[in-house]
RONUDO-11873 format. One record per residue (C-alpha): residue number from 1; x negated, y negated, z negated. Coordinates in Angstrom, 1 decimal. Layout:
N
ATOM, NUM, X, Y, Z $
...
//
This chain:
313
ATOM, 1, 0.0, 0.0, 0.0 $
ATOM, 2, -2.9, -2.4, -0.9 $
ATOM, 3, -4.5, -1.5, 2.2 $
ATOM, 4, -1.5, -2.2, 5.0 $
ATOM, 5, -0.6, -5.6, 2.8 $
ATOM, 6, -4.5, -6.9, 3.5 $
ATOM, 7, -4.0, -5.7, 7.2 $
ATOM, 8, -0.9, -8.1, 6.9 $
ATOM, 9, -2.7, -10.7, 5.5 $
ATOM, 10, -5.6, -10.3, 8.0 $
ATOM, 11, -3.0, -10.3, 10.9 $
ATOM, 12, -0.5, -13.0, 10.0 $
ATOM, 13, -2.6, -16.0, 11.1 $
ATOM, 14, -3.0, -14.6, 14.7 $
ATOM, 15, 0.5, -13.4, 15.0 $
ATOM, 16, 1.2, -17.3, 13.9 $
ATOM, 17, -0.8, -18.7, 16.1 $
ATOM, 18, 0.6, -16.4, 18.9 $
ATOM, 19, 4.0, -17.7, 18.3 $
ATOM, 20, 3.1, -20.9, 18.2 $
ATOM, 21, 1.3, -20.8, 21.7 $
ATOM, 22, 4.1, -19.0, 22.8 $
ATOM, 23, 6.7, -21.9, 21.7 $
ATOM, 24, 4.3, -24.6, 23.0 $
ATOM, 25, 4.5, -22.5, 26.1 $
ATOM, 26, 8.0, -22.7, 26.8 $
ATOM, 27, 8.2, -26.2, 25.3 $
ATOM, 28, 5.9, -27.4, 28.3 $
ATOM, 29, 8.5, -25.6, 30.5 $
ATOM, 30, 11.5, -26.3, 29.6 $
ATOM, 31, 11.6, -29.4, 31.0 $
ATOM, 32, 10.7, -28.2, 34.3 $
ATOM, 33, 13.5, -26.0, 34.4 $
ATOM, 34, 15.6, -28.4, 36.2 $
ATOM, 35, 13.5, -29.0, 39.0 $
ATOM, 36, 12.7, -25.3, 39.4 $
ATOM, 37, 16.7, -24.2, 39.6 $
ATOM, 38, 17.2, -27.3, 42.0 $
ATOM, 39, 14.4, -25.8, 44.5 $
ATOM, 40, 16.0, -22.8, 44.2 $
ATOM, 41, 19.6, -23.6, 44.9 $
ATOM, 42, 18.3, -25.9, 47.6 $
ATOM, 43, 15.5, -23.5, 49.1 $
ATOM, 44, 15.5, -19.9, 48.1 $
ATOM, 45, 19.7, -19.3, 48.5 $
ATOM, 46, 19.8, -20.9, 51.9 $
ATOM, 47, 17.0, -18.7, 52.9 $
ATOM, 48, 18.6, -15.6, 51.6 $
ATOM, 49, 22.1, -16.3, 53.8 $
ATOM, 50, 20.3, -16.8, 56.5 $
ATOM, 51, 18.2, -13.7, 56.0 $
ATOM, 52, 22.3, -12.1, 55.8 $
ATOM, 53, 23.1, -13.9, 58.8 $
ATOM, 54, 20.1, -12.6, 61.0 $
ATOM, 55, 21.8, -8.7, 60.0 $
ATOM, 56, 25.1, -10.0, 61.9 $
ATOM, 57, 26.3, -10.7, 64.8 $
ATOM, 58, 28.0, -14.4, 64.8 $
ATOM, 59, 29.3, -16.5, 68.1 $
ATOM, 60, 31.3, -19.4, 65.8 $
ATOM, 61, 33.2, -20.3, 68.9 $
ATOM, 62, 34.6, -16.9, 68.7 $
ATOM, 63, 37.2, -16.5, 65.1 $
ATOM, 64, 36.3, -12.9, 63.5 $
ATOM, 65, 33.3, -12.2, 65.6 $
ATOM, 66, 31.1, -11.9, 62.8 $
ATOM, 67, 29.7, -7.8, 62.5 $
ATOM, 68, 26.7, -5.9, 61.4 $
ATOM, 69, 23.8, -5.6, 63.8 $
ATOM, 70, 21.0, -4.8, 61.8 $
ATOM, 71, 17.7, -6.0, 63.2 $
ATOM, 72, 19.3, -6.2, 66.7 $
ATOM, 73, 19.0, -10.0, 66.4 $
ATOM, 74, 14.9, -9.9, 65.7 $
ATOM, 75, 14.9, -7.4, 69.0 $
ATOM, 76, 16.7, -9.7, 71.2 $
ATOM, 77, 14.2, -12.9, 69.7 $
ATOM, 78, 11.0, -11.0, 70.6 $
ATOM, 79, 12.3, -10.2, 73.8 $
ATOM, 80, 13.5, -13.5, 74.5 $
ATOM, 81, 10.9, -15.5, 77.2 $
ATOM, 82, 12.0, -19.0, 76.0 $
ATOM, 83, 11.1, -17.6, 72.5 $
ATOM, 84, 7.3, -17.3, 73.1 $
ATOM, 85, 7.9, -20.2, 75.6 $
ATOM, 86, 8.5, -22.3, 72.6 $
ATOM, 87, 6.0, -21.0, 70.4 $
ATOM, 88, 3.4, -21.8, 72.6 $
ATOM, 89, 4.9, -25.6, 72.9 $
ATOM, 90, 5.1, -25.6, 69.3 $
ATOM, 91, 1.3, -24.6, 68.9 $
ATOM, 92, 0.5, -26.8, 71.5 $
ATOM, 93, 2.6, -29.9, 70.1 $
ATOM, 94, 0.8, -29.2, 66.2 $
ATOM, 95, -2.7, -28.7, 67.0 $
ATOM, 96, -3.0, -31.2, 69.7 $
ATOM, 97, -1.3, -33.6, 67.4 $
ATOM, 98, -3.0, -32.7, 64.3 $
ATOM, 99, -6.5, -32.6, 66.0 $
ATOM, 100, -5.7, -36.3, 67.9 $
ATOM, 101, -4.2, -38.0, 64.5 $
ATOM, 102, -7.5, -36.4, 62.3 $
ATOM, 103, -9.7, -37.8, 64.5 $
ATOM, 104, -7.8, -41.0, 64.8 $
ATOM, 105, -7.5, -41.2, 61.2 $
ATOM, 106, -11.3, -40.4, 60.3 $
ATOM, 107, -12.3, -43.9, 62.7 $
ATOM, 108, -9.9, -46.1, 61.0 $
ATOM, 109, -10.6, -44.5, 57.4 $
ATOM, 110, -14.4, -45.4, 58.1 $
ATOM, 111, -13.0, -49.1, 59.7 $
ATOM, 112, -11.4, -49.4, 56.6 $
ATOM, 113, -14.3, -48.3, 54.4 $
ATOM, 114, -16.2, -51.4, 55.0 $
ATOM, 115, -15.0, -54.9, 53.3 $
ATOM, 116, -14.0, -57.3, 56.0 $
ATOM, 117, -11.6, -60.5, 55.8 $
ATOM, 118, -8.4, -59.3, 56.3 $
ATOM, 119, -8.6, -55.8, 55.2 $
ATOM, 120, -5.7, -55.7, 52.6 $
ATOM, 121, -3.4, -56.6, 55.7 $
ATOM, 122, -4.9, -54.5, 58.4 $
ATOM, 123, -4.6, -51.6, 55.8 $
ATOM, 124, -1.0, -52.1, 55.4 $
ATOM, 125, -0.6, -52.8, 58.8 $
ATOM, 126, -2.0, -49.2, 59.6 $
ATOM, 127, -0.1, -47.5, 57.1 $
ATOM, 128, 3.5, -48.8, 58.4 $
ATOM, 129, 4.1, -46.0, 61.1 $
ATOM, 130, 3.4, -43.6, 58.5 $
ATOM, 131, 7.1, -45.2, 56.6 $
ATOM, 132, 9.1, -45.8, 59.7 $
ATOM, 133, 11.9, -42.6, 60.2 $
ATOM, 134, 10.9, -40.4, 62.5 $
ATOM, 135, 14.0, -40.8, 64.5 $
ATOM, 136, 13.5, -44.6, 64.5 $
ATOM, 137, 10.2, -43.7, 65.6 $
ATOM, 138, 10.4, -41.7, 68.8 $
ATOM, 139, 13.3, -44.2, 69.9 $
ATOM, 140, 10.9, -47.1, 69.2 $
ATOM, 141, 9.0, -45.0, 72.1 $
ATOM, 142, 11.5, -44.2, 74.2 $
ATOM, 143, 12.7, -47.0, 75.0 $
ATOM, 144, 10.2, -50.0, 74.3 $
ATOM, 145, 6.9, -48.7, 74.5 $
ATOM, 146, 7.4, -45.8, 77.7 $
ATOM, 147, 10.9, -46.9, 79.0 $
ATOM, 148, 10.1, -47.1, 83.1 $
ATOM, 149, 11.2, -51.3, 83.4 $
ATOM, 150, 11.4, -52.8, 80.3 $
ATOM, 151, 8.4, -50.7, 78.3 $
ATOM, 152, 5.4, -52.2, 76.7 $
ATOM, 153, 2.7, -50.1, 78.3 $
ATOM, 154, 3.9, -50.2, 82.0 $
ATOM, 155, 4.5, -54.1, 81.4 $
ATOM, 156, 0.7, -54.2, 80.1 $
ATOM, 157, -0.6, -51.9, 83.3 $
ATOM, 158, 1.1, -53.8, 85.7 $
ATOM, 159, -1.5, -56.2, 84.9 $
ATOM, 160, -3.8, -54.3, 86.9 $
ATOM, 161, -1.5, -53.8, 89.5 $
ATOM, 162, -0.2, -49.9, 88.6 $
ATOM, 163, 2.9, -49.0, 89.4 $
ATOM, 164, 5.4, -48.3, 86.6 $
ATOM, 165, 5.6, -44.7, 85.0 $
ATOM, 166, 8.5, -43.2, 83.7 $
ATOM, 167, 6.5, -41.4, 81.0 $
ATOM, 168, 9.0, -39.2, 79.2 $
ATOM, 169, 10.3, -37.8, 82.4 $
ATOM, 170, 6.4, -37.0, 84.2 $
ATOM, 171, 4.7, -36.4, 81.4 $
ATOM, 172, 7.2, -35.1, 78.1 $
ATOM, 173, 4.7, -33.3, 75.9 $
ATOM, 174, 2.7, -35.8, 75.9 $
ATOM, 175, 5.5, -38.8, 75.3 $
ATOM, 176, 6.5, -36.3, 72.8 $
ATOM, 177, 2.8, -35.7, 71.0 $
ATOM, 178, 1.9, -39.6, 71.2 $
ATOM, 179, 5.1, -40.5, 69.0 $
ATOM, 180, 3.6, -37.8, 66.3 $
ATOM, 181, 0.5, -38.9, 66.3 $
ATOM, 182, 1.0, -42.5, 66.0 $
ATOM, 183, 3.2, -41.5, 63.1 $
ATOM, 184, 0.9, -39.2, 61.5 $
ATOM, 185, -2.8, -40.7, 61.9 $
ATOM, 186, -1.9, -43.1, 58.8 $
ATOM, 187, -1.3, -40.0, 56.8 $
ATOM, 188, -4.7, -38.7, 58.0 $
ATOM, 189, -6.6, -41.9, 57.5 $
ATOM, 190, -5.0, -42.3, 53.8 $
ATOM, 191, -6.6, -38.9, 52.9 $
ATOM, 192, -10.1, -39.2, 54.7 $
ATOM, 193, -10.4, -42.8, 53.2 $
ATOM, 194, -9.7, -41.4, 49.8 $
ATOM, 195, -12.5, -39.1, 50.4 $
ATOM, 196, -14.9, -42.0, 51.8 $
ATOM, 197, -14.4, -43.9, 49.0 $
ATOM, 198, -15.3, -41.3, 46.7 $
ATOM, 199, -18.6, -40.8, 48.0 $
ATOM, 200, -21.9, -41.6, 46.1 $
ATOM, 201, -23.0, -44.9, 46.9 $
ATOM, 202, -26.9, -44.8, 45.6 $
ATOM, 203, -27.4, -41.3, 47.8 $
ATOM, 204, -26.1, -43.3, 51.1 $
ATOM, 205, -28.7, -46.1, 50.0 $
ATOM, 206, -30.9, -43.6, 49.4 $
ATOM, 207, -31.1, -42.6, 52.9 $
ATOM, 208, -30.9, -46.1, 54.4 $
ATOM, 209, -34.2, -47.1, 52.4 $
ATOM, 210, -35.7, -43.8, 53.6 $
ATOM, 211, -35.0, -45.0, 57.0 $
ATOM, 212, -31.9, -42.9, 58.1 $
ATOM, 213, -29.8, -44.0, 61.0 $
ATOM, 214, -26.0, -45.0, 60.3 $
ATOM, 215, -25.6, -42.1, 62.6 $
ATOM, 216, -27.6, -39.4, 60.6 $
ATOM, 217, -26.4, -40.7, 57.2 $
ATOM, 218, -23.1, -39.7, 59.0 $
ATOM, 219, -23.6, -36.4, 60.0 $
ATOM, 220, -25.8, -35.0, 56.8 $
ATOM, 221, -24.3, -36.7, 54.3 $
ATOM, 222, -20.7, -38.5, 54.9 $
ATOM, 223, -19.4, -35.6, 57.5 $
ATOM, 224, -20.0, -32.8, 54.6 $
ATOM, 225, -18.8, -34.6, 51.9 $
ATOM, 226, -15.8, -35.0, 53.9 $
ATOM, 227, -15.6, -31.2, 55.0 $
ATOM, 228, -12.6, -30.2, 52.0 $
ATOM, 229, -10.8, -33.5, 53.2 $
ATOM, 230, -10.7, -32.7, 56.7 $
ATOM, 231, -9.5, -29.3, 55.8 $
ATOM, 232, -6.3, -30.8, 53.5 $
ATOM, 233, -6.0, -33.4, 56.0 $
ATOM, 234, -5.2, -30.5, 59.0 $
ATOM, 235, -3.7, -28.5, 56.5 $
ATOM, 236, -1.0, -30.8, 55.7 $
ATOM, 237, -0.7, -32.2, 58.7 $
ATOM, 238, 0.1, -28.7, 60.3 $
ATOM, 239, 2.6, -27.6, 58.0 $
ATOM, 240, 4.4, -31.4, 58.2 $
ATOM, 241, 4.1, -31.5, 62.5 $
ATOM, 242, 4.9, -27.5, 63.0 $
ATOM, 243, 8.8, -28.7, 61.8 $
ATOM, 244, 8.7, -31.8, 64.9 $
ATOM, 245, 12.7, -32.3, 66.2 $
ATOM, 246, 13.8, -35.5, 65.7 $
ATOM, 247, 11.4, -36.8, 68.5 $
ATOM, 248, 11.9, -33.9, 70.6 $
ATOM, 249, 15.8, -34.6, 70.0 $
ATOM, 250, 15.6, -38.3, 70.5 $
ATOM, 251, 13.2, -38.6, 73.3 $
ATOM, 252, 13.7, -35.0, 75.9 $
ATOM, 253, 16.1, -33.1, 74.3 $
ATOM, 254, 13.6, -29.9, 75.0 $
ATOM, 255, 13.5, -30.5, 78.9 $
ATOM, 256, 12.7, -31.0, 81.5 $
ATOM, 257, 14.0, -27.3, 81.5 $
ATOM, 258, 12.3, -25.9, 78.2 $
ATOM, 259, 8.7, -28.3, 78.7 $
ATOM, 260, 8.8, -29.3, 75.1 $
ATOM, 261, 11.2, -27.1, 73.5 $
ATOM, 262, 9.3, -25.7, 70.5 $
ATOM, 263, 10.5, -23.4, 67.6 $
ATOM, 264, 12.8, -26.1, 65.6 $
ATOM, 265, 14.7, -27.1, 68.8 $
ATOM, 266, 15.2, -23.7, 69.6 $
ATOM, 267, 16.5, -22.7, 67.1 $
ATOM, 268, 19.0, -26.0, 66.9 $
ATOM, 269, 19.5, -24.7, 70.7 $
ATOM, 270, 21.0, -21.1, 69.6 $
ATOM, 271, 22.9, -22.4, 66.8 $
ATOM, 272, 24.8, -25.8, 67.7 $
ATOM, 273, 24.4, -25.5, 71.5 $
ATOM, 274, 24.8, -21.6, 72.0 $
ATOM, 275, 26.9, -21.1, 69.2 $
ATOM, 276, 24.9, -17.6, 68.1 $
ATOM, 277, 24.5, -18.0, 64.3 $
ATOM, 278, 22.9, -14.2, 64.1 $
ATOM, 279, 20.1, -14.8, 67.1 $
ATOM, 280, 19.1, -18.7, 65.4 $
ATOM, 281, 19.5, -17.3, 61.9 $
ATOM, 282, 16.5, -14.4, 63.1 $
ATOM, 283, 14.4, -17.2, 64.6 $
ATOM, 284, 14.7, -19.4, 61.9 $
ATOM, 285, 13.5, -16.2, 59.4 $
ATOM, 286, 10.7, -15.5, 61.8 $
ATOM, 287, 10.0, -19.0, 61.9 $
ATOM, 288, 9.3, -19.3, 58.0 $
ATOM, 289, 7.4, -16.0, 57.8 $
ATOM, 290, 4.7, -16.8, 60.2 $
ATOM, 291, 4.9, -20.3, 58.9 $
ATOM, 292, 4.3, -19.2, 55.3 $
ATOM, 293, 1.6, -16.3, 56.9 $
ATOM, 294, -0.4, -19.3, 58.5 $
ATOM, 295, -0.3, -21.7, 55.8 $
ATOM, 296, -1.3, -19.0, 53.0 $
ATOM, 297, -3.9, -18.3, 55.1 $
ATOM, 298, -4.5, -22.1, 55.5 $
ATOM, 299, -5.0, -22.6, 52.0 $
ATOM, 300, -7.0, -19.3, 50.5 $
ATOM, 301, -9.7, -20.7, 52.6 $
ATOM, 302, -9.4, -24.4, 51.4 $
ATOM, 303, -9.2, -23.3, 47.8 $
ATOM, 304, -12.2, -21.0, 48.7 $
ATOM, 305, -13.9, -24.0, 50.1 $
ATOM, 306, -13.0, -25.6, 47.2 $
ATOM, 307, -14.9, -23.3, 44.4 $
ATOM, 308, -17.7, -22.8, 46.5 $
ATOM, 309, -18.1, -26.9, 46.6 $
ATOM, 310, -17.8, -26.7, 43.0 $
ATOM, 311, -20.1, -24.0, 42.7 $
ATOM, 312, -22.8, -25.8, 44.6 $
ATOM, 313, -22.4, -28.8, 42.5 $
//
């Protein structure tokens, strides 16, 4: 008996301070809770009727059409030419975009590193496309910058004596990826200047007294210092530009034909244009797996990036 009451007594302070972790545990979650039931409601129980709707097929134009298919739906989608046709579009509308706007972004961010009169205002200046509604935006394009008579850039080529372009009919991916990167560079420079400004000063005067070039100080010193800010920069980016409709919507409406129909459209396509709920539900689900495949993928190797930076520091 004396024994298992000095066990007690031996074991009651880490038991107590168990609970008490325990309590300050939940006490740090608790007020989470209603953010994390709101995601849910908003997120995970949409996703899960969808993932029922992809199993049926669903024509709304058609009362009591609604059966069980199975995987039918995901058959007919892989099958489907405009399917990959879009896939490519939307590959081609991300990366191009993504790529154009980082590289856009890292110029300004290094513009913007250096003090100048005026900055403040050219800074906010640069950031505005970022706030403007991406609807607003691409009809901002449409119809004052590219618009065939009345647009900005065939008003300023006329200068040299071009003839006018209609822009969004010739080229469409490209009217199409210019609106998303001039909406998305501020984003890019934002992050990228956050990164410049958080480089060392005395190692950058360091190499200026040892007789560096602006150029080399670039490349061996601001360039990989910049490496995990590129890489968040792209990251981002990609996830944000892979979901592009409103300009596709506003400025082509997917055409001519299908030239810059890409996954989101399609999908809008098959559900409000087509009326098949089942065969847009299924893209929609295959959609948001290889989305969610490709960013998880995306973001192992920046947190990866991340340790070993921390490692070598």
């Amino acid at each position: 008996m004396a024994t298992t009451t000095a066990d007690q007594a031996v074991h009651l302070p880490g038991a107590r301070r168990k609970d008490r972790r325990t309590s300050e545990s939940w006490a740090r979650r608790i007020p989470l809770m209603p953010a994390l039931l709101f995601t849910i409601v908003v997120t995970q129980i949409p996703f899960l009727l969808t993932l029922y709707y992809s199993l049926q097929s669903w024509n709304i134009a058609k009362p009591g059409s609604p059966h069980w298919v199975g995987l039918r739906n995901y058959g007919d989608v892989f099958s489907d030419p405009v399917f990959y046709g879009a896939l490519l579009h939307t590959i081609e509308i991300t990366f191009g975009s993504v790529l154009i706007a980082t590289l856009l972004g890292l110029g300004l961010a290094i513009l913007l590193d250096r003090k100048f009169l005026g900055r403040g205002l050219a800074r906010t200046l640069l950031i505005s496309p970022f706030l403007i509604m991406p609807t607003a935006a691409a009809l901002l394009w449409k119809t004052t910058l590219l618009d065939p008579v009345y647009g900005i850039v065939n008003w300023v080529i006329g200068w040299f004596g071009a003839a006018p372009v209609d822009f969004v009919s010739k080229y469409p991916l490209g009217s199409v990826m210019a609106t998303v990167i001039w909406q998305w560079t501020p984003f890019e420079m934002l992050i990228l200047l956050a990164g410049l400004q958080s480089q060392p000063r005395d190692v950058l005067e360091a190499a200026r007294v040892d007789g560096a070039s602006a150029w080399a100080s670039f490349r061996e010193i601001t360039l990989p210092h910049l490496r995990s800010y590129l890489e968040l920069g792209v990251l981002l980016g990609s996830i944000y530009v892979v979901n592009t409709f409103d300009a596709i919507y506003m400025m082509t409406q997917g055409g001519p034909g299908t030239a810059t129909t890409n996954l989101p459209f399609y999908i809008y396509q098959r559900a409000f244009q087509g009326f098949d709920i089942g065969q847009a539900a299924a893209l929609g689900v295959v959609t948001v797996v290889g989305t969610i495949i490709v960013a998880t993928v995306a973001l192992r190797t920046v947190f990866r990036l991340f340790i070993e930076n921390e490692a070598r520091a």
